[in-house]
MIPA-849497 format. One record per residue (C-alpha): residue number from 0; x, y, z; residue in three letters; chain. Coordinates in steps of 0.001 Angstrom, whole numbers, plus 500000, padded with zeros to 6 digits. Layout:
BEGIN
 lumkol      u      v      w tordren vexlo
    NUM      X      Y      Z     ALA     A
...
# end
This chain:
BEGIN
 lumkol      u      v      w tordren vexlo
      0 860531 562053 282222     UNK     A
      1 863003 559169 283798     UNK     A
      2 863772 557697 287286     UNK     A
      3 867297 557942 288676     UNK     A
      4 868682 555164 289361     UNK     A
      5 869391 555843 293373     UNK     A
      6 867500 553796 296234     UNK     A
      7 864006 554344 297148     UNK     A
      8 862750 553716 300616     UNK     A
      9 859853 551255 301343     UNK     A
     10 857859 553541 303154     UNK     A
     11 854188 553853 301753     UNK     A
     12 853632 556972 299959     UNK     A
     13 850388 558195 299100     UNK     A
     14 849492 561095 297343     UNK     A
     15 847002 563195 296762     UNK     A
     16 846405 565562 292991     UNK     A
     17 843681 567792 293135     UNK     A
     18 843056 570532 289981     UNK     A
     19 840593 572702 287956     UNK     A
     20 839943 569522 285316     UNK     A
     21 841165 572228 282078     UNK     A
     22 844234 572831 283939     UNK     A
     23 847504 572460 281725     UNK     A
     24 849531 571805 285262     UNK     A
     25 847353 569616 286400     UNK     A
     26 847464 567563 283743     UNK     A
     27 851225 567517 283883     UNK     A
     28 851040 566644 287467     UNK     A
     29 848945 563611 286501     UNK     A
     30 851285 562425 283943     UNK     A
     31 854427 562829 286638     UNK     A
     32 852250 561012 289093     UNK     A
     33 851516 557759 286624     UNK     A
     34 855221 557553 285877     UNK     A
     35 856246 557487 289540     UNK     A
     36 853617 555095 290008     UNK     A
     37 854897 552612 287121     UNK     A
     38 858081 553039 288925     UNK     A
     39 857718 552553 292421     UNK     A
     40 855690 549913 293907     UNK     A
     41 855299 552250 297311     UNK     A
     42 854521 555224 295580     UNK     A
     43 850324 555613 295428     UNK     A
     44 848707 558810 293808     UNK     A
     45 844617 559622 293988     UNK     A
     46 843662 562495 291593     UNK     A
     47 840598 564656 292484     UNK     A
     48 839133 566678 288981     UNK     A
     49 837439 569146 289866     UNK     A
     50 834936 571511 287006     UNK     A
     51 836440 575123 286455     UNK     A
     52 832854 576312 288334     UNK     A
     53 833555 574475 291510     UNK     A
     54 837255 574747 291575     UNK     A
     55 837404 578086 293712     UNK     A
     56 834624 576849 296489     UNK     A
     57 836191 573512 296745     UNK     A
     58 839834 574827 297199     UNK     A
     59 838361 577279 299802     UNK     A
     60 836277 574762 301609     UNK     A
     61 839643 572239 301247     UNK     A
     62 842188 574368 302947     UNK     A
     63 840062 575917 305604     UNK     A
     64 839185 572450 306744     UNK     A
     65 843236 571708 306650     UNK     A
     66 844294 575184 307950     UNK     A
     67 846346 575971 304402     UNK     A
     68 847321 578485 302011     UNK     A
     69 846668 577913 298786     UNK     A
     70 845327 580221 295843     UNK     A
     71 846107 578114 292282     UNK     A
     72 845416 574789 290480     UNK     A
     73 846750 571724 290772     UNK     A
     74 846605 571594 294735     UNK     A
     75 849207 568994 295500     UNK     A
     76 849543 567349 299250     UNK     A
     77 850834 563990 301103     UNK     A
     78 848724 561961 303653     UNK     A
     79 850295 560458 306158     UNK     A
     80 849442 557158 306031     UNK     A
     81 851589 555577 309184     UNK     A
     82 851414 558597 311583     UNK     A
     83 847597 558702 311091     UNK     A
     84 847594 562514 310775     UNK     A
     85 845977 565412 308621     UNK     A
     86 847457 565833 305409     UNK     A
     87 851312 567508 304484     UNK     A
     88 850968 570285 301988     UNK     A
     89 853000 570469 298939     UNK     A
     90 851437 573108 296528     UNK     A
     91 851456 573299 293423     UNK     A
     92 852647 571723 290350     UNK     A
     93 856517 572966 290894     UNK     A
     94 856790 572149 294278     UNK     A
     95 855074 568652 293598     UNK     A
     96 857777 568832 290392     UNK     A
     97 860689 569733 292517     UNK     A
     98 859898 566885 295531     UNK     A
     99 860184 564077 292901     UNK     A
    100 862616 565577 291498     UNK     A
    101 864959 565905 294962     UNK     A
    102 863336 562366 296225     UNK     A
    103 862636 560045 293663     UNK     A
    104 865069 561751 291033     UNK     A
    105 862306 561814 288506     UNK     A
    106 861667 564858 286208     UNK     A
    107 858838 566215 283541     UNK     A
    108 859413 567349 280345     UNK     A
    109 856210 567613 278796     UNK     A
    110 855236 569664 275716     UNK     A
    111 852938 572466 276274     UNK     A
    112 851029 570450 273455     UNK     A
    113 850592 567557 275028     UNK     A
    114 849605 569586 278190     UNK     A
    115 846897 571242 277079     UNK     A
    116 845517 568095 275183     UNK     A
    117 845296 566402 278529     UNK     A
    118 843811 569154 280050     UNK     A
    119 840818 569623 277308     UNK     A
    120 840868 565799 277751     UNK     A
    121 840481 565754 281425     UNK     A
    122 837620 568170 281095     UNK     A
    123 835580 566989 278550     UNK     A
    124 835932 563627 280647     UNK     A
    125 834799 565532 283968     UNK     A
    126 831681 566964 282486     UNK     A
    127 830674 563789 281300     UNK     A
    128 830928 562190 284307     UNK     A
    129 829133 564800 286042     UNK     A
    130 826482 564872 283559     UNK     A
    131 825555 561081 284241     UNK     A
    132 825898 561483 287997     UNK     A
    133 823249 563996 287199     UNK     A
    134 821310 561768 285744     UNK     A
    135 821466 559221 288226     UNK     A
    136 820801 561241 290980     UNK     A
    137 817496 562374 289075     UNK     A
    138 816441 558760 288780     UNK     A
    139 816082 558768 292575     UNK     A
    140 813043 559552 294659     UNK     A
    141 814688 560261 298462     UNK     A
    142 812818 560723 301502     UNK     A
    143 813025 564129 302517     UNK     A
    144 814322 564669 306451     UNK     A
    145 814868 567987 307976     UNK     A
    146 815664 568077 311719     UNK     A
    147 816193 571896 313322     UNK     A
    148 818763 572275 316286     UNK     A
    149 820511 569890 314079     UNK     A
    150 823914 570880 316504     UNK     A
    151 822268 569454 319546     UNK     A
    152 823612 566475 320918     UNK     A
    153 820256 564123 320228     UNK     A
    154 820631 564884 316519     UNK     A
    155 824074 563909 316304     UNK     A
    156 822965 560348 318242     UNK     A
    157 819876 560020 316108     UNK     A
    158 821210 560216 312406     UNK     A
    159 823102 557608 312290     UNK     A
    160 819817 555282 313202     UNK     A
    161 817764 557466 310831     UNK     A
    162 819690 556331 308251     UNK     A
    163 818995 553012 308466     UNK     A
    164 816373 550556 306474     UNK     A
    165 815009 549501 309672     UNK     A
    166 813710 553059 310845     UNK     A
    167 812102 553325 306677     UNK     A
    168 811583 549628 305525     UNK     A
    169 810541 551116 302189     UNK     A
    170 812351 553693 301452     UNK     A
    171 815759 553299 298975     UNK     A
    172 817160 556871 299458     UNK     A
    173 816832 559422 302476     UNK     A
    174 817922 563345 302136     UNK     A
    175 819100 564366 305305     UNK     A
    176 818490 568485 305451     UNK     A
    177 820275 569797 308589     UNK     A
    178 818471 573461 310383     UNK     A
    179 820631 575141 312920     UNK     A
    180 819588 578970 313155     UNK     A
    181 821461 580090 316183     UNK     A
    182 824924 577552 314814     UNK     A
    183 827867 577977 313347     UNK     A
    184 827999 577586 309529     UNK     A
    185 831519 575811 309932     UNK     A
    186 829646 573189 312586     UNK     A
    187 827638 572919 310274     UNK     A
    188 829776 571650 307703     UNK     A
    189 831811 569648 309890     UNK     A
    190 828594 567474 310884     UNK     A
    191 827553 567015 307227     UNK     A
    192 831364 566214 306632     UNK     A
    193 830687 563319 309717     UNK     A
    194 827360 562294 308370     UNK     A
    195 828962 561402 304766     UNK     A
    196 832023 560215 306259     UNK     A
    197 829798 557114 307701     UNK     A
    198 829034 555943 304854     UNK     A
    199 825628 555036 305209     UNK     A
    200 823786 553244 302944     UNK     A
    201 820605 555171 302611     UNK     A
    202 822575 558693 302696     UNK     A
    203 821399 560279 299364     UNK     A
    204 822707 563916 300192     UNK     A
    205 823417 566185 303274     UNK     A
    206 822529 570150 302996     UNK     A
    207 822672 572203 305866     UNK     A
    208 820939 575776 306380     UNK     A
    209 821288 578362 308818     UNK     A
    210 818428 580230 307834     UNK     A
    211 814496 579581 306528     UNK     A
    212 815115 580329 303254     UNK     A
    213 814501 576983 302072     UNK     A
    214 813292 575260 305183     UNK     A
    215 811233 572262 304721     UNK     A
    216 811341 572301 301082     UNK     A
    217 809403 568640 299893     UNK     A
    218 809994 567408 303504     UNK     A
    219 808486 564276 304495     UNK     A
    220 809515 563797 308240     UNK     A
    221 810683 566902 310404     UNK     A
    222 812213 566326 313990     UNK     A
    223 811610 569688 316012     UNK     A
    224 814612 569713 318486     UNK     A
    225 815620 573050 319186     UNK     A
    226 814913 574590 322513     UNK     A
    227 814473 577816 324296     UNK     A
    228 816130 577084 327684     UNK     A
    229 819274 579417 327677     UNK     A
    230 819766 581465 330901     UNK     A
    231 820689 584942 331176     UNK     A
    232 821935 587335 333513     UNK     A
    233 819913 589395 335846     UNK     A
    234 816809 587803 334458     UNK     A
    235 814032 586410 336929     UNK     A
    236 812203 583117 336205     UNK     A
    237 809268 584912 335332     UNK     A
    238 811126 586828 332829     UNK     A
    239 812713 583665 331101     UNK     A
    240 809258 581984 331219     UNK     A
    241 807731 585015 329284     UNK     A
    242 810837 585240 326614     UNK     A
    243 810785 581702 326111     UNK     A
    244 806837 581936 325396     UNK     A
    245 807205 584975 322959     UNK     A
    246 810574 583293 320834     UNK     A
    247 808467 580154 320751     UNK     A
    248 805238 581872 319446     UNK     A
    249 807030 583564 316814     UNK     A
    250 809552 580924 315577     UNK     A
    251 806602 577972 315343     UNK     A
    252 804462 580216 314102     UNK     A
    253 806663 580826 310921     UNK     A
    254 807651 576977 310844     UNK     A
    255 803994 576197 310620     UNK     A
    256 803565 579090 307624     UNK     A
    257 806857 576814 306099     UNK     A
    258 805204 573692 306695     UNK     A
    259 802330 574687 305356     UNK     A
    260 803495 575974 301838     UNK     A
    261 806675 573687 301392     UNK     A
    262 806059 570297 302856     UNK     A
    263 804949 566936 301397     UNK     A
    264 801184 567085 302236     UNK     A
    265 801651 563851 304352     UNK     A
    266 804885 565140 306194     UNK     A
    267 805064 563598 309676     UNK     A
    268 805953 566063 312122     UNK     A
    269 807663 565477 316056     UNK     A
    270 807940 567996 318630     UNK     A
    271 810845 567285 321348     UNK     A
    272 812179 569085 323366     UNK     A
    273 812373 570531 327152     UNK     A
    274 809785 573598 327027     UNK     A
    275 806443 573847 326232     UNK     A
    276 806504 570927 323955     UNK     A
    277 802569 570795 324078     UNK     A
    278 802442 574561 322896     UNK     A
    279 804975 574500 320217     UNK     A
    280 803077 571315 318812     UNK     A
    281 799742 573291 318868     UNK     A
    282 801410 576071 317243     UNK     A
    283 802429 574075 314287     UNK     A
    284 798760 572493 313950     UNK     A
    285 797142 575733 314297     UNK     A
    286 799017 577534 311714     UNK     A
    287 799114 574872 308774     UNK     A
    288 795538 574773 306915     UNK     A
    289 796473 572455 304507     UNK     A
    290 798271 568994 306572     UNK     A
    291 796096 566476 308748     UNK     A
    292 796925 567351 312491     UNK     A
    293 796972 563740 312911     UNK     A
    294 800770 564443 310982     UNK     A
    295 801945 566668 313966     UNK     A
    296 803080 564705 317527     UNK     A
    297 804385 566110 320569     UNK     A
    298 806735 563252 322462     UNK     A
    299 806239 561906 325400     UNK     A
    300 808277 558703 325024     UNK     A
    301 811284 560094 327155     UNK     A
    302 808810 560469 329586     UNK     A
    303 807718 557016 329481     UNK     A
    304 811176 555428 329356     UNK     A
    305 812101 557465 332822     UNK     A
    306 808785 555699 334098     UNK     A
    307 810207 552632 333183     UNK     A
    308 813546 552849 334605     UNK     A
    309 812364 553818 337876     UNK     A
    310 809474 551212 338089     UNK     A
    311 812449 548946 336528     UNK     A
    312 814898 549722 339457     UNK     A
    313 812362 549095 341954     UNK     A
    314 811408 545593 340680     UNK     A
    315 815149 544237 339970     UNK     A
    316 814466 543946 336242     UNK     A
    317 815608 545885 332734     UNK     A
    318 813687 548719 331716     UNK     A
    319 812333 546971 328476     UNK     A
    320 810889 544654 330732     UNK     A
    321 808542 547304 332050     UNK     A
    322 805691 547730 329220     UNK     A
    323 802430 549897 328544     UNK     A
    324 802794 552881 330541     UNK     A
    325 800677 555821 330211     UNK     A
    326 801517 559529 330678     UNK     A
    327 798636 561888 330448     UNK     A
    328 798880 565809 330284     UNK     A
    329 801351 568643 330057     UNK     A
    330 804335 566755 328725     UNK     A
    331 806449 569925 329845     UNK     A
    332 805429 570481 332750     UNK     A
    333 801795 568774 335205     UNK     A
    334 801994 565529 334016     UNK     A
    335 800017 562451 335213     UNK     A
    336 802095 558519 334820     UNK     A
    337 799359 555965 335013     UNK     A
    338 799883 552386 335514     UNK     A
    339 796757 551049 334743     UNK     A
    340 797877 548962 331745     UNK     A
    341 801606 548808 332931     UNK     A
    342 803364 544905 332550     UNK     A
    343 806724 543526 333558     UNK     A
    344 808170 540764 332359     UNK     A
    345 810864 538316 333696     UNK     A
    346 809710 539054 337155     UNK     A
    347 811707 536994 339995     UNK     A
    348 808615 536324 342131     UNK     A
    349 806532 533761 343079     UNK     A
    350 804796 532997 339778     UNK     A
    351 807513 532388 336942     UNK     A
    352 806633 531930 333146     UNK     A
    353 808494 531662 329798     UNK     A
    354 809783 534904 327872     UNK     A
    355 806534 536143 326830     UNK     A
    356 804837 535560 330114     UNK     A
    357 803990 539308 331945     UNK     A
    358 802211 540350 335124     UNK     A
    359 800555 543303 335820     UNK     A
    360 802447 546340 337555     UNK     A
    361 799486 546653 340068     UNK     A
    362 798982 543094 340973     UNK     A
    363 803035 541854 341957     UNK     A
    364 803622 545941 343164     UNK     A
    365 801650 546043 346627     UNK     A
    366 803008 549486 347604     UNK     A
    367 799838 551483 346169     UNK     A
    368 800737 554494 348012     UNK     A
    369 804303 554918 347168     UNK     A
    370 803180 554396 343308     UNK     A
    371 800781 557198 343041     UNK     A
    372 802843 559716 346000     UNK     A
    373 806386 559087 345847     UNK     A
    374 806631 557418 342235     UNK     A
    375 804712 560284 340648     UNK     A
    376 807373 562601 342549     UNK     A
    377 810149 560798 341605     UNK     A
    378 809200 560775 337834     UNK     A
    379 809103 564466 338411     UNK     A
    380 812160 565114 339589     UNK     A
    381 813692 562862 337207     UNK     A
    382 812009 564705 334612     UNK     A
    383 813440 568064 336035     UNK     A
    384 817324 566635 336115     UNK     A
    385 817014 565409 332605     UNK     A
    386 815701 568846 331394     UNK     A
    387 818407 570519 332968     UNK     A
    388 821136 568418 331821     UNK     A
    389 823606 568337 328626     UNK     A
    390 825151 565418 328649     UNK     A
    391 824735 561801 326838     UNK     A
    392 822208 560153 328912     UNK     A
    393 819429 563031 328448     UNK     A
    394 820367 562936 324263     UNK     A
    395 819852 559458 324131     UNK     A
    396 816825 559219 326190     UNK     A
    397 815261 561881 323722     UNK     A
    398 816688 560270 320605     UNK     A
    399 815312 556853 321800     UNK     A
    400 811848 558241 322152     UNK     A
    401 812063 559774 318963     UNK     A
    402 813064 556106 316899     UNK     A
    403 810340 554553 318805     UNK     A
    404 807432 557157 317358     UNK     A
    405 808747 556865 313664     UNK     A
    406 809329 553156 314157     UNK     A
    407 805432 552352 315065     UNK     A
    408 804327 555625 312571     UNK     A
    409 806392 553727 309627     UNK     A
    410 804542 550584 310879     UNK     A
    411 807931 548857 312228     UNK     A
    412 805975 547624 315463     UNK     A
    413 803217 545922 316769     UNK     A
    414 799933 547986 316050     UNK     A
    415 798716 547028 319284     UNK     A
    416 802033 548359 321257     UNK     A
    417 800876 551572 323329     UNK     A
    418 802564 554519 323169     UNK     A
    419 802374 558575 324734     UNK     A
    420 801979 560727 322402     UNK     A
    421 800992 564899 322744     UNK     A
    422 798378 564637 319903     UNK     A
    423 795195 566622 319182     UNK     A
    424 792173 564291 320262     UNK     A
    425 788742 566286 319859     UNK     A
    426 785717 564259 321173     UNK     A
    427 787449 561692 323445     UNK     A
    428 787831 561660 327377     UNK     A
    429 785652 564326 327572     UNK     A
    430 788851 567104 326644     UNK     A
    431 788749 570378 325221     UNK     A
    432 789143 570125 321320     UNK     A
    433 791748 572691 320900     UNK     A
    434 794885 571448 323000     UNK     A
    435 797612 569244 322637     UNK     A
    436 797759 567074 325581     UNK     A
    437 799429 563769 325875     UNK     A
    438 797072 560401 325759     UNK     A
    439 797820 556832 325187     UNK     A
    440 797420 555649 321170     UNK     A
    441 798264 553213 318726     UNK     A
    442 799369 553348 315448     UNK     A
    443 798003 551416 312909     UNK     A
    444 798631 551789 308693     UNK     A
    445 800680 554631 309105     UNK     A
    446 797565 556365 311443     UNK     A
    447 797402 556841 315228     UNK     A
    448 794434 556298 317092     UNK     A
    449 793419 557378 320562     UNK     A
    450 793533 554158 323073     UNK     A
    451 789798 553777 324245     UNK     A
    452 789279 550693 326457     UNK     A
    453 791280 552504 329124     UNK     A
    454 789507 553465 332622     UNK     A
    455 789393 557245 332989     UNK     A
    456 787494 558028 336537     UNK     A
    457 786932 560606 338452     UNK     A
    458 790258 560594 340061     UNK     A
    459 792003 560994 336611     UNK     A
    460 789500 563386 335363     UNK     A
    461 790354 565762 337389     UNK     A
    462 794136 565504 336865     UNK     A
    463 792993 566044 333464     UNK     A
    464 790914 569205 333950     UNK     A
    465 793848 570518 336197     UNK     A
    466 796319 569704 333318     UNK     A
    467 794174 570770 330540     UNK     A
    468 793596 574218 331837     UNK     A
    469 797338 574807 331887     UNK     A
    470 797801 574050 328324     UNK     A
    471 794745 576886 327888     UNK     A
    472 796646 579497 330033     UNK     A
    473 799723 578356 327685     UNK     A
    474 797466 578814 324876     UNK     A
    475 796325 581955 325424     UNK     A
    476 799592 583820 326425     UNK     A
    477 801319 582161 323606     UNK     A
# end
């Protein structure tokens, strides 16, 4: 093995040697690529080892992802550093062999001795290394979360805050487990491949399933976000209503057997969504015998921050300056928004305070008509345009609510912060014990609570009654 004595260019060249780790070519590959690297000062080779078990899936997985043939060990190709493109394919050892060779006028010459030494070597090295990553990784206790329509755009927004020590102050190690039945196995991939590719610190390991085979296995938080709004041809509303409500029934009815069987016994479980959020919630607590429904929420946060910004827009301040509103009811459909305990802060009127200084919504708003007509409407038909759209804003708003739940659940806020929440609440405002219906709580310990000093008259019973016997009629159809 030698160098020529001709002129190399200064261009950075990187790399990269990838091969079954009991390869004899592989070996000889590495060898070439240490020499050239002892040689030239530009020249930069990574080597990927790869156990004889794995070699086959990886080299699949590898070239799909890069659109290239390949069938043998070593798997030899250049990244293009400068351009800032997908990798250049080589192939194998020879052609790796015979572009040093015409470039860098270096050769190999290695005995088949010394080859298969390395390769043994190389292996023997692998394994161990793979045995104490092994071990490692068994040392570690990881939070188990699974979220389901795992290709919709609020999951891809909300991982990267999941993953965070914030969202789980006392957690070391989160398993992020990634449920897309109607998706694409190659999406799939491609998100896991974007999850790792963050490098977040809490990551422990990304799977991804397209089907309940292992679903919910030792999960500890589950984030419900697929959704049963797709459209099709020559098919009424009525219709859609009445297919939605049977694919509903029968997919949360087998989560809840999943949940039930598979889950951490403390799992915390949120419901999100566009359609019949209340139902699919109730679903869930009615088919798990075994887990607290205190564990299972429906969300209404989204709700509450589309209060906000319109109360927000209306008073000339930010939406977190609008605090401590309430909705009651059918979170997917006859909703009430009550602004009995709404605040603002940083008010421009005619009484002024520091930071912390608030007023109530009902005492600087004067327009008591337009809050319980037109505001109520408005909500409404804000409501409706975020359910029907796709885009950014409506992911966001959803992924927002859903960091603000497992923030005061994992005891991140205030326990005297307010929040709407679609929860099963037996024995309070005079509601029927077997719906899920939205109600102001707090969360305190790691336990939400039911908000009680609140004033629920006659006006606001009967929005109740109206929205309770909806989510019966659900109920009993579903």
């Amino acid at each position: 093995m030698f160098p020529s004595n001709r002129r190399f260019p200064h261009r950075m060249a990187k790399f990269v040697l990838a091969g079954k780790a009991d390869c004899p070519y592989y070996a000889k590959a590495e060898l070439l690529a240490d020499a050239l690297q002892r040689s030239l000062p530009n020249f930069k080779a990574h080597k990927i080892s790869i156990l004889p078990g794995e070699w086959e899936e990886w080299l699949d997985a590898t070239c799909k992802r890069n659109g290239w043939k390949h069938e043998s060990s070593p798997l030899v190709w250049r990244e293009l550093v400068e351009q800032g493109g997908k990798g250049m394919l080589l192939g194998g050892f020879s052609d790796f062999l015979e572009h040093c060779t015409d470039y860098y006028g270096i050769t190999s010459d290695m005995p088949t001795e010394m080859m298969l030494k390395i390769a043994a070597e190389n292996l023997e090295t692998q394994m161990s290394l793979t045995e104490e990553e092994m071990h490692q990784l068994s040392l570690i206790q990881p939070l188990h979360i699974w979220i389901t329509g795992a290709l919709s755009l609020t999951s891809h927004i909300l991982i990267p805050c999941l993953l965070s020590a914030e969202m789980f102050p006392k957690v070391a190690a989160i398993s992020l487990h990634l449920l897309e039945l109607k998706g694409d196995g190659e999406e799939l991939e491609e998100l896991k491949r974007e999850t790792e590719d963050q490098a977040l610190a809490m990551l422990h390991k990304v799977t991804v399933h397209t089907g309940l085979d292992q679903a919910f296995q030792e999960a500890d938080v589950i984030l419900l976000l697929d959704d049963f709004t797709t459209n099709r041809e020559n098919e009424s509303d009525e219709e859609q209503t009445q297919r939605v409500r049977r694919e509903i029934s029968e997919r949360y009815r087998q989560y809840a057997q999943l949940i039930d069987t598979r889950a951490n016994k403390q799992v915390k479980v949120i419901v999100s969504g566009n359609s019949f959020i209340n139902l699919r919630c109730l679903l869930l607590v009615d088919g798990t015998s075994s887990i607290d429904s205190h564990q299972f929420v429906a969300l209404a946060t989204q709700l509450e921050n589309e209060a906000r910004a319109i109360i927000a827009d209306k008073m000339k301040v930010r939406s977190s300056d609008v605090t401590d509103i309430i909705v009651w009811g059918n979170i997917s459909s006859i909703f009430y928004i009550d602004l009995q305990r709404a605040r603002v802060f940083n008010y421009d009127g005619a009484i002024k305070g520091p930071a912390f200084f608030s007023q109530p919504v009902h005492t600087i708003f004067q327009d008591r008509k337009w809050l319980e007509t037109e505001f109520q409407h408005l909500v409404c038909r804000r409501r409706a345009a975020v359910a029907s759209m796709t885009g950014r804003a409506a992911a966001a708003s959803s992924a927002n609510g859903i960091l603000r739940v497992l923030k005061a659940w994992n005891g991140a806020c205030s326990p005297d912060e307010v929040l709407s929440m679609g929860i099963l609440c037996p024995g309070v405002y005079n509601l029927p014990d077997d719906i899920i219906l939205s109600v102001p709580v707090t969360v305190r310990d790691g336990k939400w609570s039911p908000l009680l000093n609140v004033n629920v008259g006659d006006e606001l019973k009967e929005r109740l009654k109206i929205c309770a016997n909806e989510l019966q009629q659900e109920k009993e159809l579903g």
